[in-house]
N, CA and C atoms as an extended XYZ file, in Angstrom:
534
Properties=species:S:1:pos:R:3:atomname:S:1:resname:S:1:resid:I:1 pbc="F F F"
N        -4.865       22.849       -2.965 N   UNK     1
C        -6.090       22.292       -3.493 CA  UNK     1
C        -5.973       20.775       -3.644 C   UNK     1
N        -5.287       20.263       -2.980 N   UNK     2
C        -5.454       18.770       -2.613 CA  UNK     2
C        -6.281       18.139       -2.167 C   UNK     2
N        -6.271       16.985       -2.622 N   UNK     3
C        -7.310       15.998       -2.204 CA  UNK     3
C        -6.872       15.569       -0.711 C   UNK     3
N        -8.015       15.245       -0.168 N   UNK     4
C        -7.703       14.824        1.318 CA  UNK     4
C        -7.773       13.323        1.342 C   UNK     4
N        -7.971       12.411        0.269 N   UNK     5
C        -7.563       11.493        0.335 CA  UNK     5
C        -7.871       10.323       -0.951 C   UNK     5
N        -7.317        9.012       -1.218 N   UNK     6
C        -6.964        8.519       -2.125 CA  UNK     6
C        -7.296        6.581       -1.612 C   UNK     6
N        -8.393        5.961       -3.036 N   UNK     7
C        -8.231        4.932       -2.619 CA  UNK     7
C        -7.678        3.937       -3.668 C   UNK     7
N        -6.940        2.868       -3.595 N   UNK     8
C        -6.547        2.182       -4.365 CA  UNK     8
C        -7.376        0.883       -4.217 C   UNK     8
N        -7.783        0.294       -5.238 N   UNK     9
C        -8.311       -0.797       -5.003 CA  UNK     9
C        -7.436       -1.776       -5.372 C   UNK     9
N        -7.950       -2.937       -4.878 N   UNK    10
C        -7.263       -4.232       -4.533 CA  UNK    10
C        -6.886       -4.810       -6.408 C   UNK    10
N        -7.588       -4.839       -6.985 N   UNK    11
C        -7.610       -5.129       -8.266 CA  UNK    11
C        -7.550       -4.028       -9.471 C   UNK    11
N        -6.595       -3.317      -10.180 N   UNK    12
C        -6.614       -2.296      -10.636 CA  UNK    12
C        -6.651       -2.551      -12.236 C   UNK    12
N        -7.358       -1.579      -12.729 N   UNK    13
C        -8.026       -1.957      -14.408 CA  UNK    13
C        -6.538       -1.133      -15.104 C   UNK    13
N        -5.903       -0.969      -15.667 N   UNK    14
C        -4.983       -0.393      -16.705 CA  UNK    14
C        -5.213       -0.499      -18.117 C   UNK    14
N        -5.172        0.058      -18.740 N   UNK    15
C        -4.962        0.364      -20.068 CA  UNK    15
C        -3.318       -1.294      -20.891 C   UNK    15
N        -3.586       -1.806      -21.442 N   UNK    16
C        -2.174       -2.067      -21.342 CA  UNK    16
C        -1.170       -2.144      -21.982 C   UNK    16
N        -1.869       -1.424      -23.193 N   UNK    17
C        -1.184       -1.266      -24.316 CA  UNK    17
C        -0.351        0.818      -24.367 C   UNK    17
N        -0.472        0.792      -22.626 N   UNK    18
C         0.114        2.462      -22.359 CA  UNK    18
C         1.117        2.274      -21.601 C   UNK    18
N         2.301        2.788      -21.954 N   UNK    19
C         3.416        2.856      -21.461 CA  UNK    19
C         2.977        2.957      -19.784 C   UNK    19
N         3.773        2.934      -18.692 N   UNK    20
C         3.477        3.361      -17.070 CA  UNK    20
C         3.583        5.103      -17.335 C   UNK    20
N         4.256        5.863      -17.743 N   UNK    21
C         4.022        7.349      -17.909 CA  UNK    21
C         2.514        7.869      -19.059 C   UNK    21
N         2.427        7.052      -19.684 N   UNK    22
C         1.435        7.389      -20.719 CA  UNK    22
C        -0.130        7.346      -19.097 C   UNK    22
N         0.567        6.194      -18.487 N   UNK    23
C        -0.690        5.729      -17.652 CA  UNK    23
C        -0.751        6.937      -16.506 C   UNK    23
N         0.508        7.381      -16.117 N   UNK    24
C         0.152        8.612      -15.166 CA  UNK    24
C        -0.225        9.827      -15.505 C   UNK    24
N         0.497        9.987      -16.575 N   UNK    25
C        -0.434       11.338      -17.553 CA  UNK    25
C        -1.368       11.042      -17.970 C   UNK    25
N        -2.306       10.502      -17.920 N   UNK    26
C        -3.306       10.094      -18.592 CA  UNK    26
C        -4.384       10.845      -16.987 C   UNK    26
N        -3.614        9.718      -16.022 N   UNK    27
C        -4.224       10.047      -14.643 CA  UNK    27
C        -4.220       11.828      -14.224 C   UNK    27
N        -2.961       12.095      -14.621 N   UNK    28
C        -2.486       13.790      -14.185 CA  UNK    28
C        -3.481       14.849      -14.635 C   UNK    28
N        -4.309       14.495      -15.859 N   UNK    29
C        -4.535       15.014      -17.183 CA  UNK    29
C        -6.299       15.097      -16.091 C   UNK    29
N        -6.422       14.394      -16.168 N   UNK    30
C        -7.907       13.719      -15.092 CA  UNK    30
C        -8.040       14.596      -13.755 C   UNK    30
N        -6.989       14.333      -13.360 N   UNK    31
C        -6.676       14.764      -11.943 CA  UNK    31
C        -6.633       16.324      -11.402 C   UNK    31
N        -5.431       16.452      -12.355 N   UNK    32
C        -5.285       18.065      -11.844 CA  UNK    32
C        -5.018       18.898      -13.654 C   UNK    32
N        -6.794       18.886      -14.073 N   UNK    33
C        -6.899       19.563      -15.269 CA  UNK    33
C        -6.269       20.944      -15.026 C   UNK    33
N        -6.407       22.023      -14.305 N   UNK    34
C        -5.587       23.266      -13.898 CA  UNK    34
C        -4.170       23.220      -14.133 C   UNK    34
N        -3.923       22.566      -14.463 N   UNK    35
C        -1.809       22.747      -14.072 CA  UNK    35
C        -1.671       22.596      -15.345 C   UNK    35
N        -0.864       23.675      -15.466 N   UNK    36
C         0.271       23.413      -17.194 CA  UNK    36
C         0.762       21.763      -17.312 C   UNK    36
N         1.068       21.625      -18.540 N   UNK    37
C         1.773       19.983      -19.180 CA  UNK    37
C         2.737       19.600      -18.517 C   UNK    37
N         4.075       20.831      -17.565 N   UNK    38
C         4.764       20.463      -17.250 CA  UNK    38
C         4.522       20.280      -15.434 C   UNK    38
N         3.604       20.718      -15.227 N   UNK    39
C         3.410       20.743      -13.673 CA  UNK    39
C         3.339       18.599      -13.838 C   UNK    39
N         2.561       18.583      -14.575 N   UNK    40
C         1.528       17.311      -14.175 CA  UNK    40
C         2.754       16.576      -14.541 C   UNK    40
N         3.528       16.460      -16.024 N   UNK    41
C         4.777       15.587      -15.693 CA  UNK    41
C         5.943       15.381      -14.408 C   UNK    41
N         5.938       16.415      -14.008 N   UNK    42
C         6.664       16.651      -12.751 CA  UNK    42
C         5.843       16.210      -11.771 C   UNK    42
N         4.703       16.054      -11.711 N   UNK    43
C         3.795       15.399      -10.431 CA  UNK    43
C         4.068       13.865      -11.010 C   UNK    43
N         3.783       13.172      -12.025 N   UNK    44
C         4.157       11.884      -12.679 CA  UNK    44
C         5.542       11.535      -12.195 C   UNK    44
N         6.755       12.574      -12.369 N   UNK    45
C         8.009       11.789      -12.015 CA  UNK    45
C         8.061       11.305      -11.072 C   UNK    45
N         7.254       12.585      -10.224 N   UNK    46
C         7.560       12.222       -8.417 CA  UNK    46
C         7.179       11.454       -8.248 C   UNK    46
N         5.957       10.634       -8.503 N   UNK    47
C         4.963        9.729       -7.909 CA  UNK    47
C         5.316        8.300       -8.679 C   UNK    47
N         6.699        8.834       -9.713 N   UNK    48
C         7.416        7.593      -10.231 CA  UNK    48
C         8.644        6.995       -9.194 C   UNK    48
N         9.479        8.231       -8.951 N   UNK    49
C        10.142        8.176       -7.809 CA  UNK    49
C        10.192        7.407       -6.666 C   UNK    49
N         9.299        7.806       -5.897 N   UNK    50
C         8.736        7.658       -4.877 CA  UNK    50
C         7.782        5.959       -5.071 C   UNK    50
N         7.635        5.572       -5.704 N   UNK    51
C         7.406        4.002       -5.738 CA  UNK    51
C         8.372        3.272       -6.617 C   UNK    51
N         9.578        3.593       -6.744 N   UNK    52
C        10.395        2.842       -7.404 CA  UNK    52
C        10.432        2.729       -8.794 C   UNK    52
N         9.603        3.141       -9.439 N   UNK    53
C         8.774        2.865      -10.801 CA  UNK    53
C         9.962        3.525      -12.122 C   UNK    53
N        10.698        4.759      -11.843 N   UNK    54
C        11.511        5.323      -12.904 CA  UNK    54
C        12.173        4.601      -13.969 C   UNK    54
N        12.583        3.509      -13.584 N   UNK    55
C        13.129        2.847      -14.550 CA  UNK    55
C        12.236        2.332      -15.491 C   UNK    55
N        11.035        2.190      -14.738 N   UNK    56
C         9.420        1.380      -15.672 CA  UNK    56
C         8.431        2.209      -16.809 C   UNK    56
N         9.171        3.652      -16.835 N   UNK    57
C         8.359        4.380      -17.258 CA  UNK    57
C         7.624        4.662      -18.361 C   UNK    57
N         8.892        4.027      -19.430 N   UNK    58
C         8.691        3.495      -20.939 CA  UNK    58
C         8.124        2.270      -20.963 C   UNK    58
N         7.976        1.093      -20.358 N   UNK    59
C         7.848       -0.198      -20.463 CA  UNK    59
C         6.348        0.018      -20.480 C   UNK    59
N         5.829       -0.755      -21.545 N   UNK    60
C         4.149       -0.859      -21.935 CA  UNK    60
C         3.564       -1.472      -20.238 C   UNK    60
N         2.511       -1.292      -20.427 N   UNK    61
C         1.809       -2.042      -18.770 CA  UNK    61
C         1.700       -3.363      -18.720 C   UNK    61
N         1.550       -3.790      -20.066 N   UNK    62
C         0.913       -5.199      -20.588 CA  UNK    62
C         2.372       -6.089      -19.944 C   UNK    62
N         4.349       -5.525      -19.762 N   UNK    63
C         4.783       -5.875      -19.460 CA  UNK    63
C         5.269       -5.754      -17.952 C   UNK    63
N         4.576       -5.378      -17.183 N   UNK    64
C         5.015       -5.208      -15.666 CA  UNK    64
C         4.489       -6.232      -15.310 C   UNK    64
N         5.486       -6.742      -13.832 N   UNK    65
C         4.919       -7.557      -13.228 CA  UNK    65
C         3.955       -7.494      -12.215 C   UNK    65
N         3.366       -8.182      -10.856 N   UNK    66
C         2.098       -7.795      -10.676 CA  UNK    66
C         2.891       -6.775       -9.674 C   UNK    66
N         4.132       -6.789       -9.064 N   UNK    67
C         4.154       -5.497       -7.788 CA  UNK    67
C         4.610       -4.580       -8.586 C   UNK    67
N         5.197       -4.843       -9.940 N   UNK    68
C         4.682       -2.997      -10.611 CA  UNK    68
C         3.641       -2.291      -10.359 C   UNK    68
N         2.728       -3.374      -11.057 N   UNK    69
C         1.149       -2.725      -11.435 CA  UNK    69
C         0.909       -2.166       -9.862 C   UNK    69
N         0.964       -3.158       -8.519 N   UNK    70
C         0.138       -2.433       -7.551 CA  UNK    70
C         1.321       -0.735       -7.443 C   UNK    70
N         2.548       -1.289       -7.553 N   UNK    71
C         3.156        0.425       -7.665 CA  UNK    71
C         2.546        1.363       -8.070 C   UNK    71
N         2.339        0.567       -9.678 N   UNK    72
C         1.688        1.808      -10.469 CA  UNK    72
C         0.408        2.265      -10.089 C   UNK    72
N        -0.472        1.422       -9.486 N   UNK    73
C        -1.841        2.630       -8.605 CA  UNK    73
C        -1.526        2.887       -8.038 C   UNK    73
N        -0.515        2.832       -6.763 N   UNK    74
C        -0.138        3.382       -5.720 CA  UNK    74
C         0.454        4.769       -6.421 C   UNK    74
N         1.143        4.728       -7.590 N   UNK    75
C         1.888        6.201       -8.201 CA  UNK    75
C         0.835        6.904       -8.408 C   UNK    75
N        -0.223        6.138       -9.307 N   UNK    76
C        -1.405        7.127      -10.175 CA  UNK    76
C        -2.170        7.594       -8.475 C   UNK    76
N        -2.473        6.943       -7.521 N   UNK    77
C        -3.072        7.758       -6.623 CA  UNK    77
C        -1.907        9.195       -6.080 C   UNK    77
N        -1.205        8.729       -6.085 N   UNK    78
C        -0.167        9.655       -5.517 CA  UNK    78
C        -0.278       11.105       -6.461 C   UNK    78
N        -0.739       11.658       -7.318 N   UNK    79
C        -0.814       12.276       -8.321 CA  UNK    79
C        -1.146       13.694       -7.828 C   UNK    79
N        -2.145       13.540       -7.231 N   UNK    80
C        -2.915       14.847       -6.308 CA  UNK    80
C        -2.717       14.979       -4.958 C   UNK    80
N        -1.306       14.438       -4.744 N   UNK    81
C        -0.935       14.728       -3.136 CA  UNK    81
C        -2.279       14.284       -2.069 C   UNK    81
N        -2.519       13.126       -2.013 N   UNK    82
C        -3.483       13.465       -0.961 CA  UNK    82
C        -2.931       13.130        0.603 C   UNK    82
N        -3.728       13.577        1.554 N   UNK    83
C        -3.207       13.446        2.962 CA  UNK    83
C        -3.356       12.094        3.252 C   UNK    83
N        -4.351       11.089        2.940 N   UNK    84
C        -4.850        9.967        3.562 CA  UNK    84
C        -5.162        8.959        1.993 C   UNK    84
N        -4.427        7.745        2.540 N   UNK    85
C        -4.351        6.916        1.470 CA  UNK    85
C        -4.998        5.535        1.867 C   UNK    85
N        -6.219        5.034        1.329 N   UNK    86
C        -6.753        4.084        1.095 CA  UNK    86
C        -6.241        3.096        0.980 C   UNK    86
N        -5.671        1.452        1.241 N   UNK    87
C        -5.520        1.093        0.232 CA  UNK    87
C        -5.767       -0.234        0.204 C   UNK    87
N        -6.882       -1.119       -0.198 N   UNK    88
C        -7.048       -2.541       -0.475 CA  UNK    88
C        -6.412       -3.525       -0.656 C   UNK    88
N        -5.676       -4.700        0.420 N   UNK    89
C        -5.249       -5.798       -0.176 CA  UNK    89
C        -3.725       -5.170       -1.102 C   UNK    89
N        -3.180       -4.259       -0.833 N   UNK    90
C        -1.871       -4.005       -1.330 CA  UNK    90
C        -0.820       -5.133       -1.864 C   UNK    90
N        -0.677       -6.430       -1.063 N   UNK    91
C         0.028       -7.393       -1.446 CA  UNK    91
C        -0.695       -8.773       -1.594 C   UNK    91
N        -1.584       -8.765       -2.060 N   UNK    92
C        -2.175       -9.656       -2.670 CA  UNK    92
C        -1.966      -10.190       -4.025 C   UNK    92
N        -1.693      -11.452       -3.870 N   UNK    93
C        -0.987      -12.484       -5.312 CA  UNK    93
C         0.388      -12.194       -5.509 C   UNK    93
N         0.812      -11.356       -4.616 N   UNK    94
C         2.545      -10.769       -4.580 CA  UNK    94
C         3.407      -11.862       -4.117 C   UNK    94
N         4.176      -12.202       -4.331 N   UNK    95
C         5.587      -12.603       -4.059 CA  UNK    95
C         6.265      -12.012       -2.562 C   UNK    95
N         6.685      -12.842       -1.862 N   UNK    96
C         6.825      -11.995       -0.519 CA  UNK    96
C         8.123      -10.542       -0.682 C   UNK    96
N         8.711      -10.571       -1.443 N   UNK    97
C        10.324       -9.364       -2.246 CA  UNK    97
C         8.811       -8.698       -2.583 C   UNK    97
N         8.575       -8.538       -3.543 N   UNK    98
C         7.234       -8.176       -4.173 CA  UNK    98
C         6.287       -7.088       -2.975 C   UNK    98
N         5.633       -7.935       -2.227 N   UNK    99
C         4.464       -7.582       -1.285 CA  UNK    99
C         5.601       -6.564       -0.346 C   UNK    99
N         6.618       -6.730       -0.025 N   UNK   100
C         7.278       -6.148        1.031 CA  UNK   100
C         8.234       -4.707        0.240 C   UNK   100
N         8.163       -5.093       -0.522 N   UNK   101
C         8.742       -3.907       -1.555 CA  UNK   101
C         7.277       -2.620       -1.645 C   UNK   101
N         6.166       -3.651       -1.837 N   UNK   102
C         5.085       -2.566       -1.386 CA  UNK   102
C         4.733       -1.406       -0.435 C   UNK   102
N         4.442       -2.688        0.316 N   UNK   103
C         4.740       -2.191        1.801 CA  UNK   103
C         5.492       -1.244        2.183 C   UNK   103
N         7.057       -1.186        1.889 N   UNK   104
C         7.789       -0.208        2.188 CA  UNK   104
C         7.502        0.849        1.643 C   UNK   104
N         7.411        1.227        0.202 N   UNK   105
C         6.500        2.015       -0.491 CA  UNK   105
C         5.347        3.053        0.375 C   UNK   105
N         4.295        2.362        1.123 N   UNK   106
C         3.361        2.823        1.906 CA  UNK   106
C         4.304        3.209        3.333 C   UNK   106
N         5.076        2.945        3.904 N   UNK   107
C         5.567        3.061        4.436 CA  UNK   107
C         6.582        4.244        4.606 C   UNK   107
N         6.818        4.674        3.280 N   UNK   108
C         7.625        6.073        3.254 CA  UNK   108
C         6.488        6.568        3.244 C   UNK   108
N         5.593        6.574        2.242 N   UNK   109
C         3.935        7.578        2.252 CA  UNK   109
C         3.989        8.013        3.595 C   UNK   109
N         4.006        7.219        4.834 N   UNK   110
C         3.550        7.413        6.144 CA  UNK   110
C         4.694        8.214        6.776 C   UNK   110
N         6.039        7.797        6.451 N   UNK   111
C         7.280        8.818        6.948 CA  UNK   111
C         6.854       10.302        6.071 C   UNK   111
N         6.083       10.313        5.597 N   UNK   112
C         6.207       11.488        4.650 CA  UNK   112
C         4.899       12.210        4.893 C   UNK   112
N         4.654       12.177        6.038 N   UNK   113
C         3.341       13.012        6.764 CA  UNK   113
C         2.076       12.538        6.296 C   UNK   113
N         2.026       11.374        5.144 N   UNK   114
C         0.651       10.763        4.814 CA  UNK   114
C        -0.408        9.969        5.955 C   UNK   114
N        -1.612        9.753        5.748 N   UNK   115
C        -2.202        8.661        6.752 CA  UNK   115
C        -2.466        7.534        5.528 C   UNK   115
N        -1.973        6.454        5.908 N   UNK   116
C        -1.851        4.943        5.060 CA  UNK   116
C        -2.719        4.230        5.777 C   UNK   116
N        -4.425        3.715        5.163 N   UNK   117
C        -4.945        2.217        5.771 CA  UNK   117
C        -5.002        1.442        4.607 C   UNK   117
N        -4.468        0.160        5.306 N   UNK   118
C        -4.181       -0.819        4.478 CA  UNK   118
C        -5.443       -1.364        5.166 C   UNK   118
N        -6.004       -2.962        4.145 N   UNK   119
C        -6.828       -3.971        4.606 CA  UNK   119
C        -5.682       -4.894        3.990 C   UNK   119
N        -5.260       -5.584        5.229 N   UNK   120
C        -3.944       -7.133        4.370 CA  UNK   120
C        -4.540       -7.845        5.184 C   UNK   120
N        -5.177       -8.792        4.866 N   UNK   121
C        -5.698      -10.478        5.437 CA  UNK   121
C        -4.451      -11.380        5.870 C   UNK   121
N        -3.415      -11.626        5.204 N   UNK   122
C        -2.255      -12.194        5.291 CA  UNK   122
C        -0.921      -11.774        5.286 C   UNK   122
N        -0.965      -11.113        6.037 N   UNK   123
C         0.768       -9.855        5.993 CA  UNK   123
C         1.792      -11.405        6.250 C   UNK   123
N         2.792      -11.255        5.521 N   UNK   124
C         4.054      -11.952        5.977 CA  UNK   124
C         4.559      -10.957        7.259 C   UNK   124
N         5.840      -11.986        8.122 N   UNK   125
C         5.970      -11.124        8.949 CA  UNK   125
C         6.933       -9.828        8.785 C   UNK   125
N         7.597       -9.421        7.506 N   UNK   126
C         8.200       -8.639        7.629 CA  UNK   126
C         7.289       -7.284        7.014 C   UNK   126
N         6.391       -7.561        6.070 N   UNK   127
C         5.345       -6.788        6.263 CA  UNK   127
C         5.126       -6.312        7.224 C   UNK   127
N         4.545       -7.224        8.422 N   UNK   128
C         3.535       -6.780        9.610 CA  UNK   128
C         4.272       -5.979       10.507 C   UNK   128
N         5.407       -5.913       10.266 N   UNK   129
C         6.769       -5.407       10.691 CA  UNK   129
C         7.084       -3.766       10.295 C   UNK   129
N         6.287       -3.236        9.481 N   UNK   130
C         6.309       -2.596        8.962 CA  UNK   130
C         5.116       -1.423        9.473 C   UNK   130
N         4.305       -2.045       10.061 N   UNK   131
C         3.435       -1.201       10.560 CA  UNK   131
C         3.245       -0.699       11.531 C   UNK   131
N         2.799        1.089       11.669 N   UNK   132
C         2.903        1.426       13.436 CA  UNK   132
C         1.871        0.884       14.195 C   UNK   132
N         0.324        0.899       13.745 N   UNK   133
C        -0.916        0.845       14.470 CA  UNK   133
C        -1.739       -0.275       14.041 C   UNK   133
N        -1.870       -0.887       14.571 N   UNK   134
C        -3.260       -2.162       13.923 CA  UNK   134
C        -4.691       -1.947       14.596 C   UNK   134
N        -5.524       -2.864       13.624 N   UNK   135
C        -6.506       -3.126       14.186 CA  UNK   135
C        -7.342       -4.271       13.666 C   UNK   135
N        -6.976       -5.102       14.566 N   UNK   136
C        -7.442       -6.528       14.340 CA  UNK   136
C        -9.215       -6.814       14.239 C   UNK   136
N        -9.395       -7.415       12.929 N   UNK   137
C       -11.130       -7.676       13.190 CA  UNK   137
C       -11.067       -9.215       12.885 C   UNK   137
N       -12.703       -9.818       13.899 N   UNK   138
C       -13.138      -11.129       13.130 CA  UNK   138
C       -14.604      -11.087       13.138 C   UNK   138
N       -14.545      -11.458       12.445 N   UNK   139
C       -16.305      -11.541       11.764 CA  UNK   139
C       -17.158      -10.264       12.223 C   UNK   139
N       -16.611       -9.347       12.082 N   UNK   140
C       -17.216       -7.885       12.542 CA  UNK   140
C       -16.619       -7.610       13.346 C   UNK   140
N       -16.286       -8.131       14.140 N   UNK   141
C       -15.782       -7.477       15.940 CA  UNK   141
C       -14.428       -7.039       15.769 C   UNK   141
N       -14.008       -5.693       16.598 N   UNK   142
C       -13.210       -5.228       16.665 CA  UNK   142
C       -12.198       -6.179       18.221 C   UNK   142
N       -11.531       -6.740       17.373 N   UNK   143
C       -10.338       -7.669       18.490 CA  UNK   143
C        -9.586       -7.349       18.978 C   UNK   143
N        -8.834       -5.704       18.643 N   UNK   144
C        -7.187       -5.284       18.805 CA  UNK   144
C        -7.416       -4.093       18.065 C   UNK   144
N        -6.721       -3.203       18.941 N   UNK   145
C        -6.468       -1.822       18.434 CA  UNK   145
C        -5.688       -1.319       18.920 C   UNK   145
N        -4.507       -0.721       18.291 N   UNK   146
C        -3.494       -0.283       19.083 CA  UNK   146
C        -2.024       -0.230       18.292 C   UNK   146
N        -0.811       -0.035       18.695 N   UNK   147
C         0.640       -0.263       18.679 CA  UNK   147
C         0.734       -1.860       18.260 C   UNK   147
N         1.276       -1.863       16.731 N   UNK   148
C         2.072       -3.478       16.398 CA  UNK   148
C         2.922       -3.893       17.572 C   UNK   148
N         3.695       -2.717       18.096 N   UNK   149
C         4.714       -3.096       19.039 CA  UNK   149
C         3.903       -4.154       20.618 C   UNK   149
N         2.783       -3.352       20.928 N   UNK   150
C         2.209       -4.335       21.961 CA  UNK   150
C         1.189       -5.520       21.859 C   UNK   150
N         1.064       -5.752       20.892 N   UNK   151
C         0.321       -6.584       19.986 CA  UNK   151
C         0.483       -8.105       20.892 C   UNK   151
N         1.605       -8.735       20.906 N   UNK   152
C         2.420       -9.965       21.587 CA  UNK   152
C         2.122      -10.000       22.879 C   UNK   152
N         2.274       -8.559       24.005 N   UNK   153
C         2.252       -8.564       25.418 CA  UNK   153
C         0.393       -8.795       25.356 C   UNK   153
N        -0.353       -7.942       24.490 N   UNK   154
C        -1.586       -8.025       24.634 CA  UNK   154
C        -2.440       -9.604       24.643 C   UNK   154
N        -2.123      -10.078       23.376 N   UNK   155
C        -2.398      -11.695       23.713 CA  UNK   155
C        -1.671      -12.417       25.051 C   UNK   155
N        -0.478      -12.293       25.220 N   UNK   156
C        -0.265      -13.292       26.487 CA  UNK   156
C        -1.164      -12.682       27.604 C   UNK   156
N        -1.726      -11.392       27.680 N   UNK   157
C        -1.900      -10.607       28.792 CA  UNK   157
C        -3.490      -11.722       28.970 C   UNK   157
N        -4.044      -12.037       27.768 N   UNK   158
C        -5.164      -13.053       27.890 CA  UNK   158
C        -5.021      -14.344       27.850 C   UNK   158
N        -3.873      -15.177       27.890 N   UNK   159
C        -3.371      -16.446       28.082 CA  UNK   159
C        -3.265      -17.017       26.701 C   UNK   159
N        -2.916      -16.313       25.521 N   UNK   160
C        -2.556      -16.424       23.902 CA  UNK   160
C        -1.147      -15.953       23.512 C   UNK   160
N        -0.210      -17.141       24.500 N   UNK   161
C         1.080      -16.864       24.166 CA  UNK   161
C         1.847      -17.156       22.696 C   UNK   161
N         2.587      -16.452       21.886 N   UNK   162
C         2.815      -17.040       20.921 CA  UNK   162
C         4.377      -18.110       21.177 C   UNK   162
N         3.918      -19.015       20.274 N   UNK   163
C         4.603      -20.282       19.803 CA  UNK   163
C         5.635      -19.460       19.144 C   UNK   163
N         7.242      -20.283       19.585 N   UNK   164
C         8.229      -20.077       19.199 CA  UNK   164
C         8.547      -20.135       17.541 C   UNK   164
N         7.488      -21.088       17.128 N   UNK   165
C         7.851      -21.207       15.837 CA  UNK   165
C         6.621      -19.950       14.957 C   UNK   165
N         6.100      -19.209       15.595 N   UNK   166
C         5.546      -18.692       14.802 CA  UNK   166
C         5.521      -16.837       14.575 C   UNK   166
N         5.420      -16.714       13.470 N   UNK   167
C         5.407      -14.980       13.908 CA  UNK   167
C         4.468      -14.503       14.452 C   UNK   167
N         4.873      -12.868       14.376 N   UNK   168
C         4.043      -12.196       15.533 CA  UNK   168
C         2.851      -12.062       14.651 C   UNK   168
N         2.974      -11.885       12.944 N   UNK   169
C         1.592      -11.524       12.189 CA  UNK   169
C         0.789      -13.037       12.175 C   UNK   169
N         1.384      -14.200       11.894 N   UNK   170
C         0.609      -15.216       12.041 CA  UNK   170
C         0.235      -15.660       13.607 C   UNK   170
N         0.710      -15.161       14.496 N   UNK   171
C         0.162      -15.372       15.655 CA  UNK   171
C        -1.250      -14.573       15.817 C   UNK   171
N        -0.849      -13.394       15.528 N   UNK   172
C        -2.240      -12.153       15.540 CA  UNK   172
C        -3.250      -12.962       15.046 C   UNK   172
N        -3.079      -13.270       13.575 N   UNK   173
C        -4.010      -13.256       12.237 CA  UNK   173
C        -5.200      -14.852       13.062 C   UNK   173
N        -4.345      -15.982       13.924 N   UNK   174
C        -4.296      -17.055       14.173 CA  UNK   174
C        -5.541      -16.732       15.287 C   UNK   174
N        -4.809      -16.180       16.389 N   UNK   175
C        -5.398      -15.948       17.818 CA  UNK   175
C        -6.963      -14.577       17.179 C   UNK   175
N        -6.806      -14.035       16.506 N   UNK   176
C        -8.390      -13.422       16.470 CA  UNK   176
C        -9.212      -14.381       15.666 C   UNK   176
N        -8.657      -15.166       15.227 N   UNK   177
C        -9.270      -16.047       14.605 CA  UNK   177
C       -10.414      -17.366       14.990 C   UNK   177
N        -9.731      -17.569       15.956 N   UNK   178
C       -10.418      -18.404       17.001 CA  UNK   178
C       -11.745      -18.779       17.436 C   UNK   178
């Protein structure tokens, strides 16, 4: 009885005077009213687990930093198992350790039979590195769709070779830009 899918928004409201477990039980409680007290803590650990968060669990919200907090929606969505995960601007105002610590995060989601769409305006490149499939837009238009991996052959294939000094995500982000 899972949800088929889950969105996180870019800017997430918290409580912040609730511990990060007070904040997933709170979510569990919402989520999956059917399940005994201990199902839903055990859905909370996992979804503590699984974003790094265990050690954070006692710590009020008011004290996380900002790639906790996006953890911590990324955990509270994680709650009801869904197949397909939403997710807005994931590393936004992050720290590049931070944003890429995210990232990886979504990134097991996806080793772990999930479907992950991100919207990132500005991926660093080890982010962008991180992803199997893109799809490049500018001002509406669909620019690129396809394998990160052919991303590079595809621009030179139109005479948009990338510059030695630059990465492959700021080359992308650069050349649809145009």
């Amino acid at each position: 009885d899972d949800p088929a899918a889950a969105f996180v928004q870019q800017d997430e409201l918290f409580y912040e005077y609730s511990t990060v477990m007070e904040t997933l039980m709170f979510a569990a409680r919402l989520k999956l009213p059917d399940q005994s007290r201990s199902e839903q803590t055990k859905r909370c650990e996992e979804a503590l687990a699984k974003t790094g968060l265990s050690k954070q669990k006692n710590s009020l919200v008011a004290t996380c930093s900002g790639g906790e907090r996006k953890r911590l929606a990324l955990a509270r969505a994680l709650i009801d198992n869904p197949t397909t995960i939403f997710v807005d601007e994931p590393t936004s105002g992050l720290d590049s350790f931070s944003a890429e610590r995210v990232a990886r995060s979504l990134k097991a989601f996806a080793e772990e039979g999930r479907t992950v769409i991100c919207v990132i305006h500005q991926p660093s490149a080890g982010v962008f590195d991180l992803f199997d499939d893109l799809i490049l837009l500018s001002q509406g238009r669909l620019m690129y769709r396809g394998s990160t991996k052919k991303i590079d052959s595809f621009f030179r294939s139109l005479g948009y070779s990338r510059p030695h000094t630059a990465s492959l995500a700021e080359h992308a982000v650069a050349t649809v830009s145009l």
